[in-house]
C-alpha positions in Angstrom: 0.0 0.0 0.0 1.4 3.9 -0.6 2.1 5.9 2.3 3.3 8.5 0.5 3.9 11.9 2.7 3.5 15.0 0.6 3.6 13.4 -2.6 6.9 11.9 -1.7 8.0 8.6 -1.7 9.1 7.5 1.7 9.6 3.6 1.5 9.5 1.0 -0.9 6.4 2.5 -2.6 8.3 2.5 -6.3 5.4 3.8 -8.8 3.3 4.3 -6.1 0.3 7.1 -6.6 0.8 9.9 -4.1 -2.3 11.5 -5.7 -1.6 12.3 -9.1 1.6 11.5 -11.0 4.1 9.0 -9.9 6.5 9.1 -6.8 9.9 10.4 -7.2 12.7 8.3 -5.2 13.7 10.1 -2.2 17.5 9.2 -3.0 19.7 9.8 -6.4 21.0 6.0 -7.0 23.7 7.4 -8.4 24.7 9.9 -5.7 28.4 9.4 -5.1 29.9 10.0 -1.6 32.6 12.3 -1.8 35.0 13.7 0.7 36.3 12.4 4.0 32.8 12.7 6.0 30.3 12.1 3.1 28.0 14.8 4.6 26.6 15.3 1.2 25.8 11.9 0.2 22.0 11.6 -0.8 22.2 7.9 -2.1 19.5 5.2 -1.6 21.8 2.6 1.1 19.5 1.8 4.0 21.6 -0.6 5.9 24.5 -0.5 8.5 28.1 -2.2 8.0 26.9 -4.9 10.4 23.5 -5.4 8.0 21.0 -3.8 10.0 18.2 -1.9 8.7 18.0 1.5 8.8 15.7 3.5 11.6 13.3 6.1 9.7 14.8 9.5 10.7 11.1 11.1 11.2 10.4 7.8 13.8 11.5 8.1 17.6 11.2 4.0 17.4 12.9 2.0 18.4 15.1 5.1 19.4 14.8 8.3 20.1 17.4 10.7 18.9 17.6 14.7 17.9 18.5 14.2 15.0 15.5 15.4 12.7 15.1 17.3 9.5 13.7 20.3 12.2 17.2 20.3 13.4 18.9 19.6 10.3 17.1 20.9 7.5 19.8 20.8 4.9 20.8 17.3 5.6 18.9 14.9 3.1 16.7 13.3 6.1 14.3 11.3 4.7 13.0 8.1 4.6 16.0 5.4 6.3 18.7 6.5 3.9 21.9 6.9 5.6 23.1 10.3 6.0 25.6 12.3 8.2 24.1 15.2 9.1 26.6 15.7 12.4 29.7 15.5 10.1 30.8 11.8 11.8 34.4 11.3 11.2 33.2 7.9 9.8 30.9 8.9 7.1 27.2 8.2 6.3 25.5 6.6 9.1 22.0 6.0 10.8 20.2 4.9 13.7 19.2 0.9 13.2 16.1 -0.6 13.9 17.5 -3.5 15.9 19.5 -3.3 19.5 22.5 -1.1 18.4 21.5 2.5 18.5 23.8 3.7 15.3 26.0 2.5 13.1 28.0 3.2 10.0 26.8 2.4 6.8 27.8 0.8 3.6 28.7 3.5 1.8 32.5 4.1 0.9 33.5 7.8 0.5 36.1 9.0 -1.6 38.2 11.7 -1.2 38.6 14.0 -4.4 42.1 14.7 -5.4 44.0 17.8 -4.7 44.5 19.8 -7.5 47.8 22.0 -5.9 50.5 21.0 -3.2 50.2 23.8 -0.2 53.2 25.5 0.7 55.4 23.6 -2.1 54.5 20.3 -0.3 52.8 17.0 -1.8 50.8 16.6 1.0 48.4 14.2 0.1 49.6 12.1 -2.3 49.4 13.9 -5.2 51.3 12.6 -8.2 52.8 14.9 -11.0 51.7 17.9 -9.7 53.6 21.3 -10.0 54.3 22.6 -6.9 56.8 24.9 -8.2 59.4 22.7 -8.6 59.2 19.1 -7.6 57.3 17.9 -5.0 58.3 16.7 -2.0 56.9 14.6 0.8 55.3 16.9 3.4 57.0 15.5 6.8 54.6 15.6 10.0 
């Protein structure tokens, strides 16, 4: 059955009739997750490393949390896609709907390459890139 919520989909309801014309996904399936903390990823995963599924983030069941689309409106909360709305250093994550509060999720984030060295330095790996001269390791 739909349970569409302002002509959204919010499930599984795929082609579902939210009152007129057909659902849009609440996620991009081909969102990528970029940078270290991934807190723009918008993808459709719904489960935790450890397989759980995903907690709705509008549902205080089975726990309760502050973390809302009230609180953070800019954050993609919809549905039980992960998200990390609190920049975690570990990426996309969500509350689960078994005994474990949170967990990560099974998204892999990838950290875009720099384009310069800083200061003259190849600081994080990059490869052929003109620094000014050649690059050299940047030492801790």
């Amino acid at each position: 059955a739909c349970s569409c919520t302002d002509g959204i989909m919010n499930g599984d309801e795929e082609h579902a009739d939210c009152g007129g014309s057909v659902c849009p996904l609440c996620c991009d399936v081909d969102s990528p997750c970029t940078g270290p903390l991934g807190k723009d990823y918008r993808g459709c995963a719904r489960h935790s490393v450890e397989g759980d599924l995903c907690q709705r983030w509008d549902s205080q069941f089975p726990h309760g949390h502050s973390r809302t689309a009230q609180i953070y409106p800019d954050a993609g909360l919809v549905s039980n896609y992960c998200r990390n709305p609190d920049n975690e250093p570990g990426g996309p994550w969500c509350y689960t709907v078994s005994a474990l509060r949170w967990n990560y999720c099974t998204v892999e984030c990838q950290v875009p390459p720099k384009v310069h060295c800083e200061n003259g330095a190849q600081d994080l790996g990059e490869e052929g890139v003109d620094c000014g001269g050649p690059c050299r390791a940047c030492e801790a």
